[in-house]
Each structure stands twice: as structure tokens, then as C-alpha cells.
C-alpha positions as CSV (number, residue, x, y, z in Angstrom):
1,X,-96.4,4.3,126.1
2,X,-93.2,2.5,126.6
3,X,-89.9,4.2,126.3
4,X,-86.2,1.8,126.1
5,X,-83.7,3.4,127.3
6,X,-80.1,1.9,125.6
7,X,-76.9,1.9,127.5
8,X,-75.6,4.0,124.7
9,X,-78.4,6.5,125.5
10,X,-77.0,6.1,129.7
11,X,-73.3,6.6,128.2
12,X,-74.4,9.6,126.1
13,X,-75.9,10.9,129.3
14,X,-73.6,10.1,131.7
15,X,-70.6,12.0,129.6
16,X,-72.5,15.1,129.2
17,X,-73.2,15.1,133.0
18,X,-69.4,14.8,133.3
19,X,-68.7,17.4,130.9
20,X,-70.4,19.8,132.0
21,X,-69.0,19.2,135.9
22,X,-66.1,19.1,134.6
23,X,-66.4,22.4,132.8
24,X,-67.7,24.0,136.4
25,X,-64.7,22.9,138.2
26,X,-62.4,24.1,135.2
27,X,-64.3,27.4,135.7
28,X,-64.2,27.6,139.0
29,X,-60.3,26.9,139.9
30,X,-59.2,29.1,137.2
31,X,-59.9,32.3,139.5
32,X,-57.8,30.5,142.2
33,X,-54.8,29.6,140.4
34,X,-54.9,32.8,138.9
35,X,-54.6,34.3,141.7
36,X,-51.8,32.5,143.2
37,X,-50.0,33.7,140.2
38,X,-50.2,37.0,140.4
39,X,-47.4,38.9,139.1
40,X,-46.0,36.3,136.7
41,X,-47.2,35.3,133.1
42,X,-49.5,32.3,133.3
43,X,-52.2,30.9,131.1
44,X,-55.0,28.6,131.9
45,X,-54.8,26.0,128.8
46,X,-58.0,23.6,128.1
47,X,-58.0,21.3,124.7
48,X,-61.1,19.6,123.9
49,X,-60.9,16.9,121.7
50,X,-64.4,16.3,119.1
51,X,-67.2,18.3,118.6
52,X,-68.8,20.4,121.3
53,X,-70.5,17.3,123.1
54,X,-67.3,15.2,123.6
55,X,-66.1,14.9,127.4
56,X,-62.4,14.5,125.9
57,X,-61.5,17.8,127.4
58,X,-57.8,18.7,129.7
59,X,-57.1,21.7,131.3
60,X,-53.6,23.1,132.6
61,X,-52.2,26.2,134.5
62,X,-48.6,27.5,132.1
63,X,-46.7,29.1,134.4
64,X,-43.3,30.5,132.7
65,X,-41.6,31.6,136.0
66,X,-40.1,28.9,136.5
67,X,-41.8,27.0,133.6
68,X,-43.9,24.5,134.6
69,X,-47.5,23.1,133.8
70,X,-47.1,20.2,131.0
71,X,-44.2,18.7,129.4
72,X,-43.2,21.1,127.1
73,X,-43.5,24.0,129.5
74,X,-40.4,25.5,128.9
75,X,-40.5,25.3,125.1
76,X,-43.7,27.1,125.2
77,X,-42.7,30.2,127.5
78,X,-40.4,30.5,125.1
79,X,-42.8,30.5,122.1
80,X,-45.2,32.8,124.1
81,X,-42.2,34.9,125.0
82,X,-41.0,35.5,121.3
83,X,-44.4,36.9,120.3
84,X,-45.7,38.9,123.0
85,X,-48.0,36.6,124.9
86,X,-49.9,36.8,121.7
87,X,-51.1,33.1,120.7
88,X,-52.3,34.0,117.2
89,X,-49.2,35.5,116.3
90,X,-47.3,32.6,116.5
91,X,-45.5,31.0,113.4
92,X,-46.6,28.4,111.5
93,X,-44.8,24.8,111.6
94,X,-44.0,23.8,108.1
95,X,-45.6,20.7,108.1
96,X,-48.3,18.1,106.5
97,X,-50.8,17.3,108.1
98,X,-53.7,14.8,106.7
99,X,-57.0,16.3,105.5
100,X,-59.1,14.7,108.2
101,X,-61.9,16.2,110.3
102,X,-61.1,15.6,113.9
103,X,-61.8,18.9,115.2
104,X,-59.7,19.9,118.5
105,X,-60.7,23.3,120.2
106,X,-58.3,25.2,122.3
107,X,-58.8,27.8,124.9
108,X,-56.3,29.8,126.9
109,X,-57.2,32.6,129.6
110,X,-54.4,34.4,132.2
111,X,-52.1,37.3,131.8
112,X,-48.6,37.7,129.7
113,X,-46.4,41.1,130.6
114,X,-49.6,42.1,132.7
115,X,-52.1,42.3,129.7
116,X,-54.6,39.9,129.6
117,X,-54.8,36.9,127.3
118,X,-57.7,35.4,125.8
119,X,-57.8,32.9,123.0
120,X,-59.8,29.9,122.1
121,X,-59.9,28.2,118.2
122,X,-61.0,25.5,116.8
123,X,-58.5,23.6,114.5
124,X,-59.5,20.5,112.0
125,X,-57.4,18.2,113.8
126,X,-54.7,17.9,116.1
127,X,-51.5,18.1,113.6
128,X,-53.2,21.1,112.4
129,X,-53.4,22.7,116.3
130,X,-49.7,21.6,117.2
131,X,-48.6,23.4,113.7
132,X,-50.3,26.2,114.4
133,X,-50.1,26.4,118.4
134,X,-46.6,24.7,119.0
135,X,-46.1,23.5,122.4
136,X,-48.3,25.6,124.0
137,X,-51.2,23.5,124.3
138,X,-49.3,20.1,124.0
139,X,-50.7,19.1,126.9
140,X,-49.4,15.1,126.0
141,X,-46.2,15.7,126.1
């Protein structure tokens, strides 16, 4: 029996084995960083581009005291500060975005006002995530 192996098939393979490192190390320094800021309002931000195979993921530590993390840091303290902390609650931008399926998943982990924070969503694409997340996880600037 012969099997052919395609360098698509190696690609495939190679970018789950990076994923899934990838998601270890995530896991693993979020305790850390955590940890170093203790005391202050911080979130540990990952955005994963495609379905739940793709390897298009980034990862951040939002700190708001001084703001710093991504880009748009200081915009989304502020964001984060006018609701609580409290991701979901945050308003809407009044905008159109185009009815295509590029799904984007966001997760974010850490502590506002000393109350935990835990939040992950999955929007339909990624003007639908910035309209409904603001600059929190604009993680491109």
C-alpha cells in the first residue's frame, strides 16, 4: 500500500503543530504576566483569524495603568473603563459591514476593578468584531 503525502498535506500539518505550540506558550505566559500585574486592570487579548484550525492567531497583555499593549491602548482603557470592565456591554459602532463569512474569534482573560474578566466570541468577520469590540482587541493598529 502506498501513501503520497502532498506538501499541502506537510503545510496543513506543520500549521497545526504551530498552533497548537503556539496556544501552549499563550497559555502558559498568561499566568506570568498576570502576575506582574497585580493590582492594576489588565486583560490578556488573543484574536484568531478563520475557523478553529487556522494558525492566524495574536495574543496581547492590555494594561490601562499606564495604557499600553497595542496601538490603540489608551482608546480601549477608556472603552473598558466606561462599561465596567464588562466587554459585552459595550456599544455598538453604527456601521456597515459586508455580509461575508470570515469568522474572527476573540478571547480576553485578566482582572478589571479586581473582578475577574472572562470573554471569548466569535464574530462573522472582522468589521463585525471592531463594531462590536472597538479598540479593544484591535490588535493592528
Amino acid at each position: 500500500m502506498t501513501h503520497t503525502i502532498t506538501a499541502t498535506a506537510v503545510r496543513r500539518a506543520a500549521r497545526a503543530g504551530l498552533t497548537a505550540a503556539a496556544a501552549l506558550l499563550l497559555a502558559a505566559a498568561a499566568p506570568a504576566t498576570a502576575g506582574t500585574a497585580a493590582g492594576g486592570d489588565h486583560l490578556y487579548l488573543m484574536v484568531t483569524k478563520g475557523d478553529g484550525r487556522s494558525s492566524d492567531t495574536r495574543g496581547t497583555l492590555l494594561l490601562c495603568d499606564p495604557p499600553q499593549g497595542h496601538a490603540r491602548a489608551a482608546e480601549a482603557c477608556a472603552q473598558l473603563d466606561a462599561v465596567g470592565g464588562d466587554i459585552g456591554a459595550l456599544p455598538p459602532a453604527d456601521v456597515y459591514c459586508p455580509m461575508l463569512y470570515a469568522p474572527v474569534t476573540v478571547q480576553a482573560r485578566g482582572q478589571w476593578k479586581g473582578r475577574p474578566v472572562e470573554y471569548r466570541e466569535t464574530f462573522s468577520n472582522g468589521c463585525v468584531m471592531a463594531a462590536r469590540t472597538g479598540a479593544v482587541f484591535a490588535l493592528d493598529g
